[in-house]
C-alpha positions in Angstrom: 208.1 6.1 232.8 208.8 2.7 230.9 205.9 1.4 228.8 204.4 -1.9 229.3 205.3 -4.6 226.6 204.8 -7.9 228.4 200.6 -9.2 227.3 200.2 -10.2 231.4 197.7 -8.2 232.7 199.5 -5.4 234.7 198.9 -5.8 238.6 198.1 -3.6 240.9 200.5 -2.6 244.3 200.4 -0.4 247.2 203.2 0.3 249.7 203.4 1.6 252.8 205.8 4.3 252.6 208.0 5.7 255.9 210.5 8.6 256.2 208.6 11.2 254.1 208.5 14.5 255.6 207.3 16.2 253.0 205.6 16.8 249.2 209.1 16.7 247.4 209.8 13.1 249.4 206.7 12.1 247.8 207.8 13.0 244.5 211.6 11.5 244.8 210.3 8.5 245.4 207.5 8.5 242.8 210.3 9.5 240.1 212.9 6.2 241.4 209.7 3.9 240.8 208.5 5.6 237.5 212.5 4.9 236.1 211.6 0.9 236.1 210.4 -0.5 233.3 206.7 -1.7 233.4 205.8 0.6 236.6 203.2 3.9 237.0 203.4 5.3 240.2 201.7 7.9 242.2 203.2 8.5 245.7 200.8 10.2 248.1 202.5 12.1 250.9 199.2 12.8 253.4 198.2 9.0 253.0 201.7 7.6 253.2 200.9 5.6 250.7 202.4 4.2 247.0 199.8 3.2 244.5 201.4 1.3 241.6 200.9 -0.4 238.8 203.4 -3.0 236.9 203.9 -5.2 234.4 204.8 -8.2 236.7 207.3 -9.8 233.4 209.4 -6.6 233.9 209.1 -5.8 238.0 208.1 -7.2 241.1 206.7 -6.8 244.8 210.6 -6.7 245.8 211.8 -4.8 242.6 209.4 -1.9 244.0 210.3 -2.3 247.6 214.4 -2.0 247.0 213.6 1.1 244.5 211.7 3.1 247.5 214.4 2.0 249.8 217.6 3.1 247.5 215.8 6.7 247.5 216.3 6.5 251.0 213.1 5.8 252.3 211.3 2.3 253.8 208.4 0.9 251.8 206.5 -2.7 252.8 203.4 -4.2 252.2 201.0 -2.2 254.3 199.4 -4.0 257.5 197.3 -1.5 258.5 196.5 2.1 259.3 198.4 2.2 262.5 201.9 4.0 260.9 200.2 7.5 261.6 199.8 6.2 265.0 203.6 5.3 265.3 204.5 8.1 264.1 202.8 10.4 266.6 204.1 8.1 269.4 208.0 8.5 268.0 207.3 12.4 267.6 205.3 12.7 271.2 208.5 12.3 274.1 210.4 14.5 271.3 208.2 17.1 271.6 207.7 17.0 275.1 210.9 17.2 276.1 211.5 19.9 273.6 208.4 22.0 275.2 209.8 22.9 278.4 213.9 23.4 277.1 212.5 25.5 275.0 210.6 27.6 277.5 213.2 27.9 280.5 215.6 29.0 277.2 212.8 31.6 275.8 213.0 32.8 279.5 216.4 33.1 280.3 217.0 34.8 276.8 214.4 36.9 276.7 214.0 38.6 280.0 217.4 41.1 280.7 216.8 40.9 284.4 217.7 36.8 284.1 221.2 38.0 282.7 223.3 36.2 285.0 227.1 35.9 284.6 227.2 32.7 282.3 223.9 32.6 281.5 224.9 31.9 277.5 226.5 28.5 278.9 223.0 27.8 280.4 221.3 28.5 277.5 223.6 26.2 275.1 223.2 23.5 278.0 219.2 23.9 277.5 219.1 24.1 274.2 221.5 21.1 272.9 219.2 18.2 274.1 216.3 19.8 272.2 218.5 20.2 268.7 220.0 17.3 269.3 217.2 15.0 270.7 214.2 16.4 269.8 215.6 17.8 266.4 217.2 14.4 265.3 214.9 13.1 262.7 215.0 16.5 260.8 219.3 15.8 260.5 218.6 11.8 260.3 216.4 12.5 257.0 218.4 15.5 256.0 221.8 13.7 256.0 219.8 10.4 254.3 218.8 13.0 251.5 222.6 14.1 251.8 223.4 10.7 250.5 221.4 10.5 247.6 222.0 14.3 246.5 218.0 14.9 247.1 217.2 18.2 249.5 213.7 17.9 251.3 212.1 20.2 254.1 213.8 18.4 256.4 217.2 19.7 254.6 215.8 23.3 255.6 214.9 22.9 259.0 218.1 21.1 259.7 220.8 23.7 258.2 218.8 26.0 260.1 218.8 24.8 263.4 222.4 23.7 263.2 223.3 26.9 261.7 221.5 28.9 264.6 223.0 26.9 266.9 226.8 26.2 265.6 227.2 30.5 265.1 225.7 30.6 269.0 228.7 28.0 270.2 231.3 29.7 268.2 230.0 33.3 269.4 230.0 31.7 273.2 233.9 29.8 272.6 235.3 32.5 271.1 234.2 35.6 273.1 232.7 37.5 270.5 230.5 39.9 271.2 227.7 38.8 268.9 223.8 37.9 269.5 223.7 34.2 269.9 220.4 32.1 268.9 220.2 29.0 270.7 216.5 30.1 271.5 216.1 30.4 267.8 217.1 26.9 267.0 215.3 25.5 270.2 212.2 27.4 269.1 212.5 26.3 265.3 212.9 22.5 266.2 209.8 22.9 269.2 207.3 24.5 266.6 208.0 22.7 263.9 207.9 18.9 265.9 204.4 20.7 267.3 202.8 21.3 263.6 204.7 17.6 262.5 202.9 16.4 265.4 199.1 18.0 264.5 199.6 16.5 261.2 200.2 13.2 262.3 197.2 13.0 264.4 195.0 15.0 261.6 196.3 11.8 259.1 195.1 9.6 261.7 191.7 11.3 262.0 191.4 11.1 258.5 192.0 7.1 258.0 190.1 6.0 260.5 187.2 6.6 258.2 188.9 2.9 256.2 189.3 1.7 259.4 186.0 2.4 261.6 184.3 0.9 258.0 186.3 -2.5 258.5 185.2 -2.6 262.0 181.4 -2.7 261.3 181.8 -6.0 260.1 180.4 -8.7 262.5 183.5 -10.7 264.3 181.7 -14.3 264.7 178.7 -15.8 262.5 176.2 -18.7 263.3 176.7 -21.1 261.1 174.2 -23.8 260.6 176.6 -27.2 259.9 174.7 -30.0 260.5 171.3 -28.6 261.4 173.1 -27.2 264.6 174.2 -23.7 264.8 177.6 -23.2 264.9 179.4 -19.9 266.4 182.6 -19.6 264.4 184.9 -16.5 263.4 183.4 -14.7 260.4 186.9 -15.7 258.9 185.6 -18.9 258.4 182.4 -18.8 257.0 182.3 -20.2 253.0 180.4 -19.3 250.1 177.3 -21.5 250.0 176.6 -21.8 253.7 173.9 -21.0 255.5 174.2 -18.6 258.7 171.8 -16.7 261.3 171.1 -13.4 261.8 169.2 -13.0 265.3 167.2 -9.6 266.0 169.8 -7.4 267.2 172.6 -8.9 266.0 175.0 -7.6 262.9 174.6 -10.0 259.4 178.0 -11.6 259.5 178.4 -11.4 255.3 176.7 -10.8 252.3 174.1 -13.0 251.1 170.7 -13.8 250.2 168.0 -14.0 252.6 166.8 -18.1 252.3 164.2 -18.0 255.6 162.8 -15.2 257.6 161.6 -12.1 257.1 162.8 -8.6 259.0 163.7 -5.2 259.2 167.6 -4.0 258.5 169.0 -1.5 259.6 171.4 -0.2 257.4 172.4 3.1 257.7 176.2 2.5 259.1 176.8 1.7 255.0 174.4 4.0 253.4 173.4 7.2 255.7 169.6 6.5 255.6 168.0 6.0 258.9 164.9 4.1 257.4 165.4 0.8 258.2 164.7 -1.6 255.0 162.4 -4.7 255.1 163.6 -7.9 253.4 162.3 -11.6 253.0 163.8 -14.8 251.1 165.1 -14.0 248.2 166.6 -10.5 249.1 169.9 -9.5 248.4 171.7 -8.3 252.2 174.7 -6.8 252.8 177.1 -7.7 255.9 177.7 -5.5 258.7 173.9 -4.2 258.6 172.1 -4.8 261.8 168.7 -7.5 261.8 166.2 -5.1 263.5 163.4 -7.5 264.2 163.1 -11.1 262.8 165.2 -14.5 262.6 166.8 -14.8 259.5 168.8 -17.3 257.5 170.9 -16.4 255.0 172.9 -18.1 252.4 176.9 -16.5 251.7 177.7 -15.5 248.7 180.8 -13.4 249.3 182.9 -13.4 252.3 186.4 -11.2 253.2 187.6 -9.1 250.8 184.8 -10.1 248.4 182.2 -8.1 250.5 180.3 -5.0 250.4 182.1 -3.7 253.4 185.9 -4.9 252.1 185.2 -3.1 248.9 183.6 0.2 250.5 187.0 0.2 251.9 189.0 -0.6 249.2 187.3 2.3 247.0 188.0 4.8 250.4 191.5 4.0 250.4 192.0 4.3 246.5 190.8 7.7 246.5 192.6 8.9 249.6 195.8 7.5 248.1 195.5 9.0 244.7 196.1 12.7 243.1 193.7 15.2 242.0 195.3 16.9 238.5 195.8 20.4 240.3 198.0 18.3 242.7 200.6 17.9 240.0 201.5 21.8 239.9 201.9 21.6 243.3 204.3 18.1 243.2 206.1 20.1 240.6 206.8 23.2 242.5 208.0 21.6 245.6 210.7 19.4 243.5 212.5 22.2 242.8 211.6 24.1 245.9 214.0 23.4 248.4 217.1 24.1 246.4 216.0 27.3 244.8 215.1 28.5 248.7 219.3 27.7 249.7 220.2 29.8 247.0 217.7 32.0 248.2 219.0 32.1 251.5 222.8 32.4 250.2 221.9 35.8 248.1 220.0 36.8 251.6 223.1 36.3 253.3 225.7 37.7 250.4 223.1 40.7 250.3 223.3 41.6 253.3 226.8 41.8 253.9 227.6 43.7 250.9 225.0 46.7 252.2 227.3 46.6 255.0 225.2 44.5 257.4 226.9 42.8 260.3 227.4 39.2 260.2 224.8 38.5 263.0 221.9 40.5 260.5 223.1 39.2 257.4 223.1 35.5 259.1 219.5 36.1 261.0 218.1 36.8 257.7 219.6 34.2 255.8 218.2 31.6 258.6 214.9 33.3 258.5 215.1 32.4 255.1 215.3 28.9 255.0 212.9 28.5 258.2 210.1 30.5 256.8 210.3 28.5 253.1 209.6 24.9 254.3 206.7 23.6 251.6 205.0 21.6 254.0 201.5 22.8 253.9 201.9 23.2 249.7 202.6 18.7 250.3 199.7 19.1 252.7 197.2 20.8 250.8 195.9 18.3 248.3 196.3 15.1 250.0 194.5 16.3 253.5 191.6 17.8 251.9 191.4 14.1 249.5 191.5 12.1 252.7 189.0 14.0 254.9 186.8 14.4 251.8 186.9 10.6 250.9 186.4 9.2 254.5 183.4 11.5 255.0 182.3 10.4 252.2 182.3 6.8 252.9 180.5 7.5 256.2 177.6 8.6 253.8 177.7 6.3 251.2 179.2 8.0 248.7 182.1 6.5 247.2 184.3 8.6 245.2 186.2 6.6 243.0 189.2 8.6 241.9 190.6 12.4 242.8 190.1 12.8 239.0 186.5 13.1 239.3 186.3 16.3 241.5 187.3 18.4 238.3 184.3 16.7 236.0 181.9 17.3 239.2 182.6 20.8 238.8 182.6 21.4 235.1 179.5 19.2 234.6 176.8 20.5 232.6 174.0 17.8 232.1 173.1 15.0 234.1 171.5 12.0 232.2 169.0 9.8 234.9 168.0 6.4 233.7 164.5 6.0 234.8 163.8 2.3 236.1 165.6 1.7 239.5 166.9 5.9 239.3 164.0 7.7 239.5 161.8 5.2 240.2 161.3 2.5 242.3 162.5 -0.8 239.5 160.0 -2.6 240.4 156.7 -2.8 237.7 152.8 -3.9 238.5 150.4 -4.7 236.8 147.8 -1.4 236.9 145.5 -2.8 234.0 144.1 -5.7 231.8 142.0 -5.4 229.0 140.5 -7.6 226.4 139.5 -7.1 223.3 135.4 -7.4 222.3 134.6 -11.6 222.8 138.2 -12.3 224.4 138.1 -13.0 227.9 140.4 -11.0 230.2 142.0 -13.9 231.6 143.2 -15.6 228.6 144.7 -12.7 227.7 145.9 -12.5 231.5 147.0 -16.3 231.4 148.5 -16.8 227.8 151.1 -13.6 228.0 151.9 -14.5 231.5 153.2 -18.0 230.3 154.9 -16.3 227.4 156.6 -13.8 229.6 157.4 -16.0 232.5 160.6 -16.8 230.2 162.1 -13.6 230.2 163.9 -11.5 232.7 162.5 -8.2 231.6 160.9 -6.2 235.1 157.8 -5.7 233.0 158.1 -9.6 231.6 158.2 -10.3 235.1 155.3 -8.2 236.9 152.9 -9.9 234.2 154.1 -13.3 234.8 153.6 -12.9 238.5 150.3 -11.5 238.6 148.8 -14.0 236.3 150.2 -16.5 238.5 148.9 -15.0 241.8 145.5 -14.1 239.6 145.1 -17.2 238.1 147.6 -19.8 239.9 150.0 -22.5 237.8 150.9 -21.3 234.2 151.1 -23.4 230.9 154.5 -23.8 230.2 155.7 -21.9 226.9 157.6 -23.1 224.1 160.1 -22.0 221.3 160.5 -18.6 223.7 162.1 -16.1 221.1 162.9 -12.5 222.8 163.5 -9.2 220.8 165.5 -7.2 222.7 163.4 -3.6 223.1 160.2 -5.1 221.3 158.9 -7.9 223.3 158.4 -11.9 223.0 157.3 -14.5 221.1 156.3 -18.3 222.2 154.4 -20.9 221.7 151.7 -21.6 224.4 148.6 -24.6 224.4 149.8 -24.9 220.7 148.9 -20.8 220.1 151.8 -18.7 219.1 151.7 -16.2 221.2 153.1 -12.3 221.3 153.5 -9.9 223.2 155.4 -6.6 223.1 154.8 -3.1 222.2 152.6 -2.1 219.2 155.8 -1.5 216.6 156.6 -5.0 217.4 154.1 -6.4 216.7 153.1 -4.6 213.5 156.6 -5.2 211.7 155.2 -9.1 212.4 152.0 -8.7 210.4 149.7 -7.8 213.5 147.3 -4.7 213.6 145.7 -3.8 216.4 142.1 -2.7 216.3 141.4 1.0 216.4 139.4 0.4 220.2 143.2 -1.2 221.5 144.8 1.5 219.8 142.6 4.6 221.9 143.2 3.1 225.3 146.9 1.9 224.6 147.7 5.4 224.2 145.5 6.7 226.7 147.1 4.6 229.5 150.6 5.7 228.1 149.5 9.3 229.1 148.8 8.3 232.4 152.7 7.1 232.4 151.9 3.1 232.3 154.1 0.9 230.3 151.7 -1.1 227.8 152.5 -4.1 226.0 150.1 -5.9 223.4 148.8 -9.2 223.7 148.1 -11.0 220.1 147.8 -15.1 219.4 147.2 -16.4 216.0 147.9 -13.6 214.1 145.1 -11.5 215.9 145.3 -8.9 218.6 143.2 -10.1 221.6 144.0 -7.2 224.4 146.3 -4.8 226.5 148.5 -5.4 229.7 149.0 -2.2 231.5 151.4 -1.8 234.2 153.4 1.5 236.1 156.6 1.6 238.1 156.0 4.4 241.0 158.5 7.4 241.2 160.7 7.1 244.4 159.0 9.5 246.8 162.6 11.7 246.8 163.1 11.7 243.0 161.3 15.3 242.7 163.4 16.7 245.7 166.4 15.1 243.9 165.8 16.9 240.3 165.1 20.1 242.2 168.4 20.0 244.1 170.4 19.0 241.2 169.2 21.6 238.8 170.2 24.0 241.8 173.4 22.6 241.7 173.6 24.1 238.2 172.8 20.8 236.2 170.2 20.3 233.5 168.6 16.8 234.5 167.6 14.8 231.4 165.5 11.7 231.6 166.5 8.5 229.7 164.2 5.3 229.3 163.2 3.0 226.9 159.7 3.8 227.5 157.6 5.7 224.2 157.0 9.6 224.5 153.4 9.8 226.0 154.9 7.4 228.6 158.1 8.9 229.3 156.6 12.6 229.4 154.3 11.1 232.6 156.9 10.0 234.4 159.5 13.1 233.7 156.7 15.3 234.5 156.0 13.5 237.9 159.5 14.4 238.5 160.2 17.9 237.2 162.0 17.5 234.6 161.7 19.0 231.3 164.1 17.3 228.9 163.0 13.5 228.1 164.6 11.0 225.6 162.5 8.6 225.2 162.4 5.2 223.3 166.2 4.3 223.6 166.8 0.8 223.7 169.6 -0.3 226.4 171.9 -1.0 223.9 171.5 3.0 222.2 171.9 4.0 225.9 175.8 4.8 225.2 175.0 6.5 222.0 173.1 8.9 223.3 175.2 10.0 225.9 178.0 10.5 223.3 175.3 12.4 221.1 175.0 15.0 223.7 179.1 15.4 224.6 179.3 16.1 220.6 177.0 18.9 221.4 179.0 20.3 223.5 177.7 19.1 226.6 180.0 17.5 229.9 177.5 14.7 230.9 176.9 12.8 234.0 175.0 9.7 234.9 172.9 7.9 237.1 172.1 4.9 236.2 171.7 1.6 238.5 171.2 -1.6 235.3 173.6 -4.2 234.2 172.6 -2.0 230.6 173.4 1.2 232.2 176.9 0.2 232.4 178.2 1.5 228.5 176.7 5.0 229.7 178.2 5.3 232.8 181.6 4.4 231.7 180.5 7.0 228.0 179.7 9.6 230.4 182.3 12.5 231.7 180.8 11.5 234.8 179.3 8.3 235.9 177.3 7.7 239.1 176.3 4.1 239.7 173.5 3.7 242.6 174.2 0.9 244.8 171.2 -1.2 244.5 171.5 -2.0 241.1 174.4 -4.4 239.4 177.6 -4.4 240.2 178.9 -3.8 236.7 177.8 -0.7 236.4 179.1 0.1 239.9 182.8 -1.1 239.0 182.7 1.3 235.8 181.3 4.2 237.4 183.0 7.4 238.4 181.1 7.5 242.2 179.2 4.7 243.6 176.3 5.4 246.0 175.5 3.0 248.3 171.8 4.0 248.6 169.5 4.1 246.5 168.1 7.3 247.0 168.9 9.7 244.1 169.3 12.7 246.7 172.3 11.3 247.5 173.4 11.9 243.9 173.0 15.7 244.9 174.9 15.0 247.9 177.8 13.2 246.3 178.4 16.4 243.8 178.1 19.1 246.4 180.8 16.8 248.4 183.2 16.6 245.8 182.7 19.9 245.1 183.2 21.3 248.3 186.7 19.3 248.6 187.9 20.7 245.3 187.1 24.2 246.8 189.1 23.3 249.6 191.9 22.2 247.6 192.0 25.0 246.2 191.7 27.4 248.8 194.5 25.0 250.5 196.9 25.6 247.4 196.2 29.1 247.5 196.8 29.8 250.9 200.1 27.5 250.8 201.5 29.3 247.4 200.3 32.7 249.2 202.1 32.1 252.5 205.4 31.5 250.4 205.4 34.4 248.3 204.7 36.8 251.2 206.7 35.1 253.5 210.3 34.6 251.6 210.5 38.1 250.9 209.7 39.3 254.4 212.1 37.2 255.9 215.0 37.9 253.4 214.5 41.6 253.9 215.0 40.8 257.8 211.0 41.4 258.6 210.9 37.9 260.1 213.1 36.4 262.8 213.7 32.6 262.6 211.6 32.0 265.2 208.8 34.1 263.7 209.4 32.4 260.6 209.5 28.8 262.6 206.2 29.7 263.7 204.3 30.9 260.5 205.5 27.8 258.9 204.3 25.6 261.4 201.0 27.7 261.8 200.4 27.5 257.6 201.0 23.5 257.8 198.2 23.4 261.1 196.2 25.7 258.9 195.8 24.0 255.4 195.3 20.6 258.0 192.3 22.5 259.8 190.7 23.6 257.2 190.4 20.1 255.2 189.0 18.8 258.5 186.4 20.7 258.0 185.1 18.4 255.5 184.5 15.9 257.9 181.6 18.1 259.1 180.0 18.1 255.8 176.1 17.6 255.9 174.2 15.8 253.3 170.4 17.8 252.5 168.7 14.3 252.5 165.6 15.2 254.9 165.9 12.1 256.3 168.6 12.9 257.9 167.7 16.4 258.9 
């Protein structure tokens, strides 16, 4: 592959590849695009699909699209998941008319009593529309390989058709008295189109998971233009504009609640069944259903900026990519084909020098070729990546890349932020307290005003329960905020701090020793506590808790199951932290880590040996997630940290973090017992059928039934059950 040396950005392609028939197609053509300068490629046989990436000073759309086609194949921009489709519908009247050749031939050859004088010219009159006909995209590919010196199944199933069938015409014209095969090579071409044809429709299965996603979007929104709603196609709604959601009725975008209040359902992106109550100023997500209430909403993304689009942009990424144990099995099949003609020519040589006939030496040596075809070794990755991923995606869980089932696997230790992870994100005020002679609501009244500045959850809680305490707030001046230790403003000419008690000792302040006993006894009882000083002088204590999510404990007990030591990471001090981590059973706390040490720690514990993953939902969990081996990004929090993570969840609910691992695992499993089964089959199978075990039709049919296995068994995943108990 040609490096990059152009400073553009590199862009990002996929093609829609047609004409591969099987994992060595797949990696002809990712070896023609990997030869051009600027361009990585991975070619994905199952998905039918060419992810690239190029250096756009060195290639281009059309550079990429005359490389696929000089390998023999057709690429183009892809419109759609309906190829599979198309190619079930070309491969359907094939195979029908196939089906019932093949069984008046199987009749008339295998029943004596159906001997007929010229029965042989009945059989070659049955079976040359089904090798001709029905078998003519195996020659069509196999002579386009031809062209380019490349050999691919195809190049198997053909020379052994045509071989069957051209020794059973020159037995027949010449009057030797020989076995003829035209059942064989009828029978080759009908089981083979018949497993073709299960994998076609298994493809299709597997992508509608992108597609069924794209159609939960709403189709028309009501716009309000004017101060008249408008019904208009959701193609047309703009950023900024206000639309309704009526009860019943599917949010046509993303945006933020302006007026209304209601219930969503929104279980179609996530999994969870609870619906989820939202007023103005909530975030909402298109394609969720309004449950009870009129809403207006204002846009703030619309096509391929939403939610939705993205879901299925992150579905299709991972179906189209390539776990790392894929790559023994792209290398295997490369040189597959030609080392299984050889094969077949020492069957045949063999044979005849032990003083075989020609007819058994032949049989063999078709047997050979028949039996060998790596389809379910192309089929064993890629099938189990796309059933995984679109199941996936029906639960909300979003596996980024085949590269993370590996690192789900050898995980060890799983960091969990605690605001917005394990608990709920969202702080209250729990306590107040002055200081002998200070009254509780200038201490409630002046840190409210100093904190209303500052985005900080706890800044926040204070600053609205002063408000909705004592109503309007002074306004605060020359705001100064330390990140980790708290704020510092002017307020009705007092300057005013407030932060934790480190803070506000390295700035001259000491707290009195009555402050000090209850600040640390409401730390115990896992409150966050900031202190409240003006004028140099500590004056009281602001208590306030954020509630664990009622499925946090069920979620730590499911993950250490799953083998993984949960640690808890938060900013919050010991006596605090070991609260909260005890709420939530779990035994291993680091406590007192700023955002910006977040990273730091994680890479403290991979030096100790440990393979980390991450949960994390903050803008300042993002440098941990990307740190960690493996990063898991809940979907409620920012979007940052959802674009650097590993797996995104689209709920909230940490069980779904248990969910998401035992999914990947369970489709690296069945990758694995795919590969196994496929490598398995070959090495029983190629010796079998050289040592004449196997007749080609045998053979035609344990290829075909290998291929329908490897396909079954990755649909499984589609049944995969999360153990949320909300969803029984």
């Amino acid at each position: 592959m040609a490096t990059t040396t152009s400073e553009e950005p590199a862009q990002q392609a996929t093609l829609a590849i047609d004409g591969m028939t099987c994992a060595s197609c797949a990696v002809r053509i990712e070896r023609r695009l990997n030869r051009l300068d600027g361009v990585s490629a991975s070619v994905n046989f199952a998905s039918e699909q060419a992810a690239i990436s190029f250096d756009p000073a060195q290639a281009s759309v059309g550079t990429l699209i005359r490389a696929v086609e000089s390998a023999g194949y057709h690429a183009s921009l892809p419109d759609g998941l309906a190829r599979h489709s198309a190619g079930g519908r070309d491969l359907r009247p094939r195979l029908f008319a196939a089906f019932p050749l093949s069984v008046a031939l199987v009749l008339i050859t295998w029943i004596p009593g159906l001997h007929f004088a010229g029965w042989r010219w009945l059989a070659l009159a049955l079976a040359t529309p089904v090798v001709a006909y029905s078998g003519w995209p195996f020659h069509r590919a196999a002579a386009t390989g031809a062209t380019h010196l490349a050999a691919s199944m195809d190049t198997l199933v053909s020379i052994g058709t045509l071989a069957a069938f051209s020794w059973s015409v020159v037995v027949l014209l010449t009057g030797l008295h020989e076995a003829v095969y035209f059942d064989a090579a009828a029978l080759i071409t009908t089981f083979i189109l018949l497993g073709r044809y299960f994998e076609v429709s298994a493809k299709r299965r597997s992508a509608d998971s992108i597609r069924q996603l794209l159609e939960l979007g709403a189709k028309q929104a009501r716009v309000l233009r004017d101060g008249e709603e408008v019904l208009v196609d959701t193609g047309q709604l703009e950023v900024g504009e206000l639309f309704i959601a009526r009860p019943g009725e599917k949010l046509a975008t993303d945006g933020v609640v302006e007026a209304g209040s209601s219930a969503l359902d929104v279980s179609l992106l996530t999994g969870e069944p609870l619906p989820v109550e939202v007023s103005p100023g909530d975030h909402v997500t298109g394609a969720t259903i309004n449950l009870t209430g009129r809403l207006v909403v204002r846009a703030t993304h619309v096509g391929s900026d939403t939610a939705l689009a993205q879901i299925a942009r992150l579905v299709g990424e991972a179906q189209s990519g390539k776990a790392p144990v894929q790559r023994l099995a792209d290398r295997v099949s490369a040189v597959f084909v030609p080392f299984v003609i050889i094969v077949s020519l020492l069957t045949l040589t063999g044979w005849l020098a032990a003083g075989a006939t020609v007819a058994a030496a032949f049989t063999a040596a078709v047997a050979v070729i028949v039996v060998a075809c790596p389809c379910a070794l192309g089929l064993a990755t890629p099938m189990a990546l796309m059933a995984g991923a679109g199941r996936g995606a029906q639960l909300g869980i979003l596996i980024g890349s085949p590269e993370v089932l590996e690192r789900t696997r050898q995980a060890t230790t799983i960091v969990l932020d605690k605001t917005g992870t394990l608990t709920e994100g969202r702080m209250a005020v729990s306590c107040v307290l002055a200081a002998p002679g200070e009254p509780e609501t200038d201490v409630l009244r002046l840190a409210g005003a100093a904190e209303d500045a500052s985005e900080h959850p706890l800044a926040q809680a204070i600053a609205q329960h002063a408000r909705a305490t004592l109503g309007a707030l002074p306004t605060a001046e020359r705001f100064e905020s330390v990140a980790g230790g708290g704020v510092k403003a002017v307020v009705d000419g007092h300057t005013v701090l407030v932060g934790r008690r480190g803070f506000l000792a390295d700035l001259g302040v000491r707290a009195p020793a009555a402050l000090t006993v209850r600040l640390q006894e409401l730390e115990q009882d896992a409150n966050s506590v900031v202190m409240v000083a003006w004028d140099g002088s500590a004056r009281g204590l602001i208590a306030a808790s954020d509630r664990l999510k009622p499925t946090s404990r069920e979620a730590v007990s499911e993950l250490k199951a799953l083998g993984l030591e949960p640690v808890m990471l938060t900013g919050d001090n010991e006596h605090a932290a070991a609260a909260v981590a005890s709420q939530a059973g779990i035994s291993r706390v680091l406590a007192g880590v700023l955002p910006d040490q977040k990273a730091a720690e994680v890479a403290r514990l991979q030096r100790h040996g440990e393979l980390v993953a991450m949960a994390g939902d903050g803008i300042n969990d993002a440098p941990a997630l990307a740190q960690a081996d493996l990063g898991l990004a809940l979907g409620t929090g920012a979007d940052i940290a959802m674009q650097v993570a590993d797996v995104t969840l689209v709920s909230g609910d940490l069980r779904a973090v248990a969910d998401a691992i035992r999914l990947s695992r369970r489709t690296l499993a069945t990758i694995k017992g795919n590969l196994f089964w496929a490598f398995a089959y070959n090495v029983a199978a190629i010796p079998l059928a050289s040592a004449g075990v196997l007749s080609p039709v045998a053979a035609a049919a344990a290829m075909s039934l290998s291929s329908v296995f490897v396909v079954s068994n990755s649909l499984r995943l589609r049944r995969f059950q999360p153990k949320r108990a909300s969803l029984g």
